[in-house]
C-alpha positions as CSV (number, residue, x, y, z in Angstrom):
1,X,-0.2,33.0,-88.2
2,X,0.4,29.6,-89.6
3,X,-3.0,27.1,-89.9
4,X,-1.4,23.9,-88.5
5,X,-4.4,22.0,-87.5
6,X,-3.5,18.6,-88.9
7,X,0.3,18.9,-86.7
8,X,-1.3,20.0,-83.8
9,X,-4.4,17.5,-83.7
10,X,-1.8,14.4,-84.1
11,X,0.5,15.9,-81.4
12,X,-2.1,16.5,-78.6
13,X,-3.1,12.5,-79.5
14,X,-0.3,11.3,-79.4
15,X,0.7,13.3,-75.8
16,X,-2.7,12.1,-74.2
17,X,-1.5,8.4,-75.8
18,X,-4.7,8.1,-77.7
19,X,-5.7,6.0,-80.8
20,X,-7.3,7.6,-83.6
21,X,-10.4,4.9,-83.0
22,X,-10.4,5.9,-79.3
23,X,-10.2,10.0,-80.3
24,X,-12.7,9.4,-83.0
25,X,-15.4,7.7,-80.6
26,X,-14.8,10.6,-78.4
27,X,-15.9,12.8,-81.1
28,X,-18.4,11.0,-82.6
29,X,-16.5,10.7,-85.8
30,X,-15.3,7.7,-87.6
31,X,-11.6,7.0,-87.5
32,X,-11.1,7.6,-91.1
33,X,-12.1,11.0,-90.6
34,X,-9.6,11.6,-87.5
35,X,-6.9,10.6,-90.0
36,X,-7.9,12.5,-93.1
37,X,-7.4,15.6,-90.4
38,X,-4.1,14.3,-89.6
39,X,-2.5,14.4,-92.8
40,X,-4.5,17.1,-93.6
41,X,-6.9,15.8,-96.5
42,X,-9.6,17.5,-95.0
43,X,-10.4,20.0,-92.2
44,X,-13.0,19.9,-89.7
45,X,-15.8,22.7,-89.6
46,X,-15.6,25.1,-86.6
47,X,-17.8,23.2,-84.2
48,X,-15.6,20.3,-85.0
49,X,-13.0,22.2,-83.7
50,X,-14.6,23.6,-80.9
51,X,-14.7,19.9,-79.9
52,X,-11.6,19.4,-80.1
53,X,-10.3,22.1,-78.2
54,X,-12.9,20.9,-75.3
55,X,-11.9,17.0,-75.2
56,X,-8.5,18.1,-74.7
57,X,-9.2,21.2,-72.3
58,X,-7.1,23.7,-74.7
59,X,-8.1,27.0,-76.0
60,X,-9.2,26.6,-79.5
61,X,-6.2,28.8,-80.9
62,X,-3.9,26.2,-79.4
63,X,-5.3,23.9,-81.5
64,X,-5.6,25.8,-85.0
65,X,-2.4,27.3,-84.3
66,X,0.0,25.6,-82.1
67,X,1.0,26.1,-78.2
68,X,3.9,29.0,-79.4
69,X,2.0,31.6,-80.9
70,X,-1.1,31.5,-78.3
71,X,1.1,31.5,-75.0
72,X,3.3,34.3,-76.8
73,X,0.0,36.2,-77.0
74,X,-1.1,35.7,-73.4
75,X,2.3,36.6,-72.2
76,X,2.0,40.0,-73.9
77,X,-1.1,40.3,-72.2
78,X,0.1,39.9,-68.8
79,X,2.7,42.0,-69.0
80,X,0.9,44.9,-70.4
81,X,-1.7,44.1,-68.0
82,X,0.9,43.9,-65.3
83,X,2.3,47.4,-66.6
84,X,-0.4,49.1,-66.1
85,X,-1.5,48.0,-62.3
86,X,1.7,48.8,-61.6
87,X,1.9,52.4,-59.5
88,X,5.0,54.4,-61.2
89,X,6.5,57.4,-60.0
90,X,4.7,59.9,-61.4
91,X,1.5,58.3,-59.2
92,X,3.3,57.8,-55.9
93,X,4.4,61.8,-56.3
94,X,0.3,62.9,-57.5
95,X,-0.4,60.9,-53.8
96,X,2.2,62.8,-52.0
97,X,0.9,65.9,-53.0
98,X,-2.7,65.5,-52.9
99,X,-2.6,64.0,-49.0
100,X,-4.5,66.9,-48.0
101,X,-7.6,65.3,-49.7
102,X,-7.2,62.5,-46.8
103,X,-9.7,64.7,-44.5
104,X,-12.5,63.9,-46.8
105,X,-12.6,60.1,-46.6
106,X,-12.5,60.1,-42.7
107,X,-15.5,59.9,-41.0
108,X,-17.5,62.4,-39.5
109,X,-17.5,63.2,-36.0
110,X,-19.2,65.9,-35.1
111,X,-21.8,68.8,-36.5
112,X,-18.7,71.1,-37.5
113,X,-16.7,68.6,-39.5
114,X,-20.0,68.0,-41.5
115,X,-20.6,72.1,-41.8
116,X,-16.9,71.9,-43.1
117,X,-17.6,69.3,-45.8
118,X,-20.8,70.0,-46.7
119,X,-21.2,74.1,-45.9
120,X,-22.8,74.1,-49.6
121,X,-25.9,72.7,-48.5
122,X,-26.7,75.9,-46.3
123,X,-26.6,78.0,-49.3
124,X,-29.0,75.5,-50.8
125,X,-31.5,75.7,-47.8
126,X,-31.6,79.5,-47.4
127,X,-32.5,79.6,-50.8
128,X,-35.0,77.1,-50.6
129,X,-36.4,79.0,-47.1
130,X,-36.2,82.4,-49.3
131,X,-38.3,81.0,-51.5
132,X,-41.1,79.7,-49.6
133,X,-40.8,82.9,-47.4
134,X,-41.5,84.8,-50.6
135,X,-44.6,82.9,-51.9
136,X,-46.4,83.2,-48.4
């Protein structure tokens, strides 16, 4: 990754049709300062930057590095992103197999449907009835 501060702080002036007076009042600079970062004399501490990146509503790699290398990166991103929401065949085939699992998110209508989801809980309970009977 290339540093090109200086490039990319003249070209975002120059697209917003900016003077460097007008951009340094904005920052609270003084115009010398906007043009030493131009021609790249000097560059700007991070919350300078950051200031930068907010007055023209641009993430702050766009700034340090250029418009290229950042939308590159977010394009990756999507597409991997996209990649992996995406159901492939090997999910639409696991789905097909397990439908039998669809029973189990239905609702319950009656006692015998419950008994049939739940018929663990009986062995629970007689154990828990054993018990007390046991202690009496």
């Amino acid at each position: 990754m290339e540093f090109t501060f200086n490039e990319n702080l003249l070209s975002l002036r120059k697209e917003h049709n900016l003077s460097q007076e007008s951009l340094a009042n904005e920052l609270y600079v003084t115009r010398q300062t906007i043009s030493k970062w131009e021609t790249g004399e000097v560059t700007p501490d991070l919350a300078k930057i950051q200031s930068v990146a907010d007055y023209f509503q641009v993430p702050v790699e766009e700034v340090l590095f250029g418009q290229q290398q950042s939308s590159t990166l977010t394009g990756v991103v999507k597409d991997r992103a996209k990649k992996f929401f995406e159901e492939d065949e090997a999910d639409k085939d696991w789905h097909e197999n397990h439908r039998w699992r669809e029973w189990q998110y239905r609702p319950i209508n009656n006692g015998w449907e419950f008994l049939a989801r739940y018929y663990w809980i009986l062995f629970a309970l007689i154990g828990m009835i054993g018990w007390f009977v046991s202690k009496k």
